[in-house]
C-alpha positions as CSV (number, residue, x, y, z in Angstrom):
1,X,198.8,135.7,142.9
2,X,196.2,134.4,145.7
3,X,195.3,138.4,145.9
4,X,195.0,139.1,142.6
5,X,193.0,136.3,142.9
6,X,190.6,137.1,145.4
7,X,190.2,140.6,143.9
8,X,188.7,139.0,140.7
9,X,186.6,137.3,142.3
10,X,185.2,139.5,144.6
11,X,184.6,141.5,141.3
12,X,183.0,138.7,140.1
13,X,180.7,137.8,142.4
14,X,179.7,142.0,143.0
15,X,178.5,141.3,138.9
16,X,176.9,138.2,139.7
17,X,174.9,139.9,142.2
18,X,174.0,143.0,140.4
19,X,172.5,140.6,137.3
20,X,170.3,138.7,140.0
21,X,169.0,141.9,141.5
22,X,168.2,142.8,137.7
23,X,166.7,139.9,136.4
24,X,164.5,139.9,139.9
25,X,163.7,143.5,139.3
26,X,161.4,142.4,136.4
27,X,160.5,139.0,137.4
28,X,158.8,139.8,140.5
29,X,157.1,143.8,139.6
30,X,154.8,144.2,137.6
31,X,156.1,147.8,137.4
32,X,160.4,148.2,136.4
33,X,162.4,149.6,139.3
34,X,163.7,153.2,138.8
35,X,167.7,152.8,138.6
36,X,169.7,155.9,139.8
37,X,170.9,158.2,137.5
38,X,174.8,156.8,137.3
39,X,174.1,153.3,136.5
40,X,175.9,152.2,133.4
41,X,175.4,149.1,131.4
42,X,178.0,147.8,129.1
43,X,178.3,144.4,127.1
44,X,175.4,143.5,129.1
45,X,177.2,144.1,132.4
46,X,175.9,146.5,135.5
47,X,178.3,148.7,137.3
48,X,177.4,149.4,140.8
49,X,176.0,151.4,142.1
50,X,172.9,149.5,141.3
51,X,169.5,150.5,142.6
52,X,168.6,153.5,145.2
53,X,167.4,151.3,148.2
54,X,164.7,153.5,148.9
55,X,163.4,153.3,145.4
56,X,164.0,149.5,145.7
57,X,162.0,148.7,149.1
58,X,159.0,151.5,147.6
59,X,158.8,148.8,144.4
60,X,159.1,146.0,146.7
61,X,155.2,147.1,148.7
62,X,153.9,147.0,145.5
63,X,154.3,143.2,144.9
64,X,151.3,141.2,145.4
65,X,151.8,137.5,146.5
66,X,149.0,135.5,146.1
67,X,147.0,134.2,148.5
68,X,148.4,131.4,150.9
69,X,144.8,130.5,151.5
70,X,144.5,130.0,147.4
71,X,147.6,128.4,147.5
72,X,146.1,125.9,150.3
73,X,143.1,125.1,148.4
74,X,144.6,124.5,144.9
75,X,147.4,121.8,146.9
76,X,144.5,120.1,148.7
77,X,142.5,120.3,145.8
78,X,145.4,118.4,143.6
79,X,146.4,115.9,146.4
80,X,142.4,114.8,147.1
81,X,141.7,114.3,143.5
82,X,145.3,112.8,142.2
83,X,144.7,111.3,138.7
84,X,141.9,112.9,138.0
85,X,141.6,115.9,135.3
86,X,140.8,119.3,137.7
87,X,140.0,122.6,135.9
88,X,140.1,126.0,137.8
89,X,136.3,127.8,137.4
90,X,137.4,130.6,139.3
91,X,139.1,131.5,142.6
92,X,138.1,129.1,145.1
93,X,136.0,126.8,142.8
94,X,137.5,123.6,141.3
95,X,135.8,121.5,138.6
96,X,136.7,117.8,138.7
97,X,135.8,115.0,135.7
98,X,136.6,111.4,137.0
99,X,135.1,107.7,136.7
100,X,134.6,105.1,139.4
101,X,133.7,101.8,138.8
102,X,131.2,100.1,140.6
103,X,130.6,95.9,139.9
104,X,132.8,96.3,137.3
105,X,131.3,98.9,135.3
106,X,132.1,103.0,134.8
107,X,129.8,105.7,136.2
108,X,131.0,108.9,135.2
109,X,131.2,111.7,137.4
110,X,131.5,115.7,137.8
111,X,132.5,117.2,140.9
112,X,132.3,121.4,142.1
113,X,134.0,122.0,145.2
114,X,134.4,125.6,146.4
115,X,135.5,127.2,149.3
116,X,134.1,130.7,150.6
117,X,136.8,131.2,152.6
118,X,139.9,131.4,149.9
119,X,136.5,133.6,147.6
120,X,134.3,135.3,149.8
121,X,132.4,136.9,146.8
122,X,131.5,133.2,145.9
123,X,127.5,133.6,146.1
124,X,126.1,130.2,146.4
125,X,122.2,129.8,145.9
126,X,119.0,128.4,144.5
127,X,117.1,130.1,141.5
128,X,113.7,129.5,140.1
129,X,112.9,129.3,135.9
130,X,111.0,132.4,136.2
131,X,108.7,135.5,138.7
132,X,106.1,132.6,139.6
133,X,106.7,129.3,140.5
134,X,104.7,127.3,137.8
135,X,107.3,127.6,135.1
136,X,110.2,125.6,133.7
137,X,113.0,126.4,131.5
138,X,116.6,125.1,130.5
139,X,119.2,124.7,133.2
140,X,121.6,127.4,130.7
141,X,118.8,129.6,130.6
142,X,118.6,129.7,133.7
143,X,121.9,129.8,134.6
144,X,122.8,132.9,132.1
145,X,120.1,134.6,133.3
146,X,121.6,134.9,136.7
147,X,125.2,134.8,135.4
148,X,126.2,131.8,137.0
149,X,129.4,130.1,136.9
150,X,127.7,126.6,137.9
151,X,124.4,125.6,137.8
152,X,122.9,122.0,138.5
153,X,119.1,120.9,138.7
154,X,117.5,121.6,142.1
155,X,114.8,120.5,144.1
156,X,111.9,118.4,143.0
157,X,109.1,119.5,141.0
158,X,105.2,119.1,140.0
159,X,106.6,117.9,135.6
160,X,102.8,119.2,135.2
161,X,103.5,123.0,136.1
162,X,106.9,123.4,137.6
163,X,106.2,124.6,140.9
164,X,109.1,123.2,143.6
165,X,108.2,120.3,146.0
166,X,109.6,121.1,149.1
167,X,111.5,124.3,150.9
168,X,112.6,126.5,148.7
169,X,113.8,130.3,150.1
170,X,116.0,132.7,147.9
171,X,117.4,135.8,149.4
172,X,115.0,135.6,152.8
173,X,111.6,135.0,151.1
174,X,110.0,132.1,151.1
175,X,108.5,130.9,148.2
176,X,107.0,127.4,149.6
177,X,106.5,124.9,152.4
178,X,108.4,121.6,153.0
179,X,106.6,118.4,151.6
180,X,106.7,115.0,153.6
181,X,109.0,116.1,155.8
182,X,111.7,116.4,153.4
183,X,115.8,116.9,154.3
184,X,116.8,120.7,153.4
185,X,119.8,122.7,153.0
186,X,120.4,126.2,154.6
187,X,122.7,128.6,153.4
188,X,124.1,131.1,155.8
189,X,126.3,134.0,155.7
190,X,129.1,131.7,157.6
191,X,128.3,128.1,156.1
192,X,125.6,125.8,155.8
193,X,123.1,123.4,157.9
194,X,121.1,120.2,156.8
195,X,118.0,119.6,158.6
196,X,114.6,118.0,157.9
197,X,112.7,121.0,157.8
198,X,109.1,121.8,159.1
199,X,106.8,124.3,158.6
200,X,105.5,126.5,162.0
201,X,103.1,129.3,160.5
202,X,100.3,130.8,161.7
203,X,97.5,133.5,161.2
204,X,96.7,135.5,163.8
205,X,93.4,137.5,164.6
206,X,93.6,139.2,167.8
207,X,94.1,136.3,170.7
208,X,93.1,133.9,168.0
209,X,95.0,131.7,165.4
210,X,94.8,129.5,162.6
211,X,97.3,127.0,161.9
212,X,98.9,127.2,158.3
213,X,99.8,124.1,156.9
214,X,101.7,124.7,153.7
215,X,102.4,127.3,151.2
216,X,102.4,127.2,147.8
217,X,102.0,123.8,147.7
218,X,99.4,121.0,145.8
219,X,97.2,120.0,148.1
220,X,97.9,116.6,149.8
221,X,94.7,116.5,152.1
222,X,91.5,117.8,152.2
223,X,91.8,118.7,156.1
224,X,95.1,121.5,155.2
225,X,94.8,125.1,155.0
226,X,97.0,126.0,152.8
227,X,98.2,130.0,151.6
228,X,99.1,131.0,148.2
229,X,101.0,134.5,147.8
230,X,101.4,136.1,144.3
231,X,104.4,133.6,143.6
232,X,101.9,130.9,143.2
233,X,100.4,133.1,140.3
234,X,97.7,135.1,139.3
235,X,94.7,132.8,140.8
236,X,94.8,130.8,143.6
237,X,93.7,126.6,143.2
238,X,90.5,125.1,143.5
239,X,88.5,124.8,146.7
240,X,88.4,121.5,148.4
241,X,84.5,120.2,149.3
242,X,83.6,122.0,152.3
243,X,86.2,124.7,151.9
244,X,86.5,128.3,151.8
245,X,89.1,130.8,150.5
246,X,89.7,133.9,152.1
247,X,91.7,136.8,150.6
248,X,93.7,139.1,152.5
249,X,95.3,142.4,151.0
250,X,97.2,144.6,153.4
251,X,96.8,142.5,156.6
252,X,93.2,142.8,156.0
253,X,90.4,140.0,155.4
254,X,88.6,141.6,151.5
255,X,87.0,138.8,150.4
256,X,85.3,135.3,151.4
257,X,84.1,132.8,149.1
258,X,83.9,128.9,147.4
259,X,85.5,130.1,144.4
260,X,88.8,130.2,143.0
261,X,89.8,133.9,143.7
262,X,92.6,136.3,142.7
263,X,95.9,136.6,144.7
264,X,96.6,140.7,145.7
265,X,99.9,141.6,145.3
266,X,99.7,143.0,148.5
267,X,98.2,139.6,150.3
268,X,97.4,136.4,150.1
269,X,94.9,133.8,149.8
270,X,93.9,130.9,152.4
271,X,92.3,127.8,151.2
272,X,91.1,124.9,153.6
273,X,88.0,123.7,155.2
274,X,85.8,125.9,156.2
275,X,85.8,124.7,159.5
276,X,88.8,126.3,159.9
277,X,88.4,129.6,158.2
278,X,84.7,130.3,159.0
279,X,85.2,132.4,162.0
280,X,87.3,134.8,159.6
281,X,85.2,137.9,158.4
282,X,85.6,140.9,156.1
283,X,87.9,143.7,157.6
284,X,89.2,141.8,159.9
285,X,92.6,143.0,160.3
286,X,95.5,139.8,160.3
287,X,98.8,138.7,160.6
288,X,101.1,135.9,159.0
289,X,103.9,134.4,161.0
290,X,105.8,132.1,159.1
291,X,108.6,130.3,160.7
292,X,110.3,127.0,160.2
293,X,111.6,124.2,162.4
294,X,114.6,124.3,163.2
295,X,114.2,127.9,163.6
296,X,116.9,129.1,160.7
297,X,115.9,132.8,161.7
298,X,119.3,134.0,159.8
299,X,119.3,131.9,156.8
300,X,119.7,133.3,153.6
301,X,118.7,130.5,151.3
302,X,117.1,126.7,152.0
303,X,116.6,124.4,149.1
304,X,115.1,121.2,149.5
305,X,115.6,117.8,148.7
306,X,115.6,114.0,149.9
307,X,116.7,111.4,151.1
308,X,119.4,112.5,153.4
309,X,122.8,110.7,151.9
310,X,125.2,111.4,154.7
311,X,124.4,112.9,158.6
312,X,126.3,113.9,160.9
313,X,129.3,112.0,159.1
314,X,128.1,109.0,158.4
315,X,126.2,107.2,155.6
316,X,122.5,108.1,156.4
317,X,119.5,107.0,153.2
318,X,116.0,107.9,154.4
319,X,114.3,106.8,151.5
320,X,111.3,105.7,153.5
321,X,111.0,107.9,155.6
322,X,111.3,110.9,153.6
323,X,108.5,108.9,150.9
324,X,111.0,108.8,148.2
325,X,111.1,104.9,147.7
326,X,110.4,105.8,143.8
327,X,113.8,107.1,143.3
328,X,115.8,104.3,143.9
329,X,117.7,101.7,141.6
330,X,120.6,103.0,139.4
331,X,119.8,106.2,137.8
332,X,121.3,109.6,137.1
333,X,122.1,111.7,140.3
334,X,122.8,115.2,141.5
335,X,123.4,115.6,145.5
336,X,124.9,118.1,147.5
337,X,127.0,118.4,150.7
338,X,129.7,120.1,152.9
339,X,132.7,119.2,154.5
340,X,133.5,119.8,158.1
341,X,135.5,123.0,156.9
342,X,132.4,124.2,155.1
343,X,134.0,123.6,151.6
344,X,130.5,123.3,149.4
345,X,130.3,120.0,146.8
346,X,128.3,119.0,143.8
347,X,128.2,115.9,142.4
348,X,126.4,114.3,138.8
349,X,126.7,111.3,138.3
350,X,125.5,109.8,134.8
351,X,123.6,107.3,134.0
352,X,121.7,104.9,132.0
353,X,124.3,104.4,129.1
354,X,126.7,102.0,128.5
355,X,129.6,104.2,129.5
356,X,128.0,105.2,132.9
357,X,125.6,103.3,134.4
358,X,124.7,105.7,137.4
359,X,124.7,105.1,141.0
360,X,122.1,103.6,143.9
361,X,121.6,106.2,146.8
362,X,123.2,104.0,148.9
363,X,126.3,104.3,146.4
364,X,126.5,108.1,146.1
365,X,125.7,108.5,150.1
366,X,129.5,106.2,150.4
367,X,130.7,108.8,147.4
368,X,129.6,111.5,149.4
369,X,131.6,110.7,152.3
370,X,134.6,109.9,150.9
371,X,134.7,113.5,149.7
372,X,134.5,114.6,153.1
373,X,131.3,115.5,153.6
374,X,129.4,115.7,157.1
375,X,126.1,116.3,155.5
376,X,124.9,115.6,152.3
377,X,121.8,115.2,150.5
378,X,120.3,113.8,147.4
379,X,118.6,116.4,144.7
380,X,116.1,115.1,142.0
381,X,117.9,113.2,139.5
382,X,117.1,111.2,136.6
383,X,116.3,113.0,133.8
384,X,116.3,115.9,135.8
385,X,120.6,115.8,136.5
386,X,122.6,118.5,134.7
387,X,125.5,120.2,135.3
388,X,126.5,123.5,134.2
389,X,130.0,125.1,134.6
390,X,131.3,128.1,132.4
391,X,128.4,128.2,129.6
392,X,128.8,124.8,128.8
393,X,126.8,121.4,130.1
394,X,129.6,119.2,131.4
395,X,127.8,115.8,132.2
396,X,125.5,113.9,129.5
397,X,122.1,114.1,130.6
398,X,119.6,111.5,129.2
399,X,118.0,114.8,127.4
400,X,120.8,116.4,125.2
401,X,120.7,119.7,126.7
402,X,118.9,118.9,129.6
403,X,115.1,118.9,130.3
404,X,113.1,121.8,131.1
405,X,113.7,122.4,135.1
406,X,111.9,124.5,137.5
407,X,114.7,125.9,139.9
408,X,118.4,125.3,140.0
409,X,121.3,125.5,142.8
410,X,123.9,128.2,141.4
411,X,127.1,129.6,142.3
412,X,128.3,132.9,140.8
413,X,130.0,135.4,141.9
414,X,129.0,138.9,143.7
């Protein structure tokens, strides 16, 4: 009896067997396995032999696991933001709705946090509204435009004409000079840096030089020479009292006057004092050198903001030092950071509204950190802040829809 027995069961347990090895056949391919030619299937059960192990071990390379490094990201993802609703964007970006409360009362809040590493075709980078820099447009314009999976509102901006206060570089070319000193963000190939960023450009003439104080920039004093480069537009600004403009086309001096001039789209124009620019004649063959400090020689893209929130790990609000003492109180906000693993974040925060009443600096600086950030920065807010994710505005700016904006921070893919 006991061998009859174990006979059965060994029958048994060869069945069992063979129905696991089926069921995993077309759980885990996408693709059936290729039985041998004498399998037979009756009432459901599968006499051996089963599967031709070579056949088996060729279907078996054709599995694809997914990525541990996804895997990672979506459990640290989940166990950093517990209670809180999370939506995927795509690989390696995470969209995150929650509320905190601060005395007593809701501010509601948006989070993007991606990660190059698990998506290395995540591109992330500043755009402007349009070709020249004195124009505006909607953040979703915008962000269709450069199919963008998020988009937020970027660096301050001139309401009157749109052109960007501060740093702003997209794909290598700078488009214009820093303002007051102002924090920045750089965007390499291998992570970011956060600096406040100074201009170092000069013209040179032989042995001689001029120093460059700004580009495409409103003038903020009467002693700065300042260059404008077809990006400004079609006609350079007016000239200060005792100034001169001088056009350059080709690396070559065309024209000198008092005038407002036309910007080649080969060149440039300088305006300052003429102090400056009166030893500068026609033909004179020149040079621009534009460089910034730091010296970010490899940087792809640097957009600029203010006041720092977080440095070097720690809560860190320049407001007066950076001249940006109008944008406190509690308002709307939009900042950006990155965490000592170079995972990128965006934050809005909403404001003026009963439901969410917005944050001080000194508040999202402390929100900052407690996301892990080692640097982080604030971006103009207000009625600026908008958030963009998947065609769709996500926050509730004060503007339905969002005000007209003249650049934005994106991230798409490549």
């Amino acid at each position: 009896m006991d061998t009859i027995y174990s006979t059965l069961t060994r029958e048994r347990i060869l069945i069992l067997c063979a129905n696991v090895v089926l069921v995993a056949s077309f759980v885990f391919s996408q693709n059936s396995f290729v039985f041998a030619d004498n399998i037979k299937i009756v009432n459901g059960i599968v006499s051996p032999p089963l599967v031709n192990s070579i056949q088996i071990e060729r279907t078996l390379d054709k599995i694809e696991f997914k990525d541990n490094s996804e895997v990672e990201f979506n459990n640290y993802i989940h166990k950093k933001y517990a209670n809180c609703r999370i939506y995927n964007v795509s690989k390696g970006v995470k969209h995150i709705k929650l509320v905190r409360y601060y005395q007593g009362r809701p501010v509601k809040l948006n989070v993007i946090e991606a990660d190059t590493n698990v998506n290395p075709k995540i591109k992330i980078k500043p755009i402007l509204a349009s070709t020249t820099l004195s124009h505006k447009a909607s953040i979703t314009a915008m962000a269709k435009r450069n199919n963008s999976l998020v988009a937020v509102n970027g660096a301050f901006f001139l309401p009157q004409t749109g052109c960007p206060l501060g740093t702003m570089m997209v794909d290598k070319k700078l488009y214009t000079g820093p303002v007051f000193n102002r924090v920045a963000m750089g965007i390499f190939d291998d992570g970011f840096k956060m600096d406040r960023v100074q201009l170092n450009a000069t013209l040179k003439r032989g042995f001689d030089s001029i120093k460059i104080d700004n580009i495409n920039q409103p003038r903020m004093s009467v002693g700065f020479t300042l260059c404008y480069t077809p990006d400004w537009g079609k006609v350079s600004p007016y000239t200060p009292k005792n100034g001169l403009q001088v056009v350059v086309s080709d690396g070559k001096v065309i024209a000198i006057g008092t005038n407002k001039c036309s910007i080649p789209l080969n060149g440039y124009v300088l305006v300052g004092p003429a102090v400056k620019l009166a030893s500068l004649k026609i033909n004179d063959r020149v040079s621009l050198n534009i460089k910034t400090n730091p010296e970010w020689d490899d940087v792809n893209h640097i957009i600029s903001g203010g006041p720092y929130l977080v440095k070097d790990g720690e809560v860190f609000v320049d407001v007066q030092d950076e001249k940006l003492l109008a944008i406190g109180g509690r308002n709307p906000r939009t900042a950006i950071g990155y965490t000592a693993e170079n995972r990128f974040i965006i934050i809005t925060a909403d404001g003026r509204e009963g439901s969410s009443i917005g944050m001080t600096l000194k508040e999202l600086g402390a929100f900052m950190k407690s996301l892990g950030c080692v640097n982080a920065m604030n971006l103009d807010g207000g009625g600026s802040t908008v958030m963009y994710v998947n065609g769709m505005i996500t926050n509730k700016p004060p503007v339905q829809g969002g005000i007209a904006l003249s650049n934005a921070l994106t991230i798409s893919l490549e």
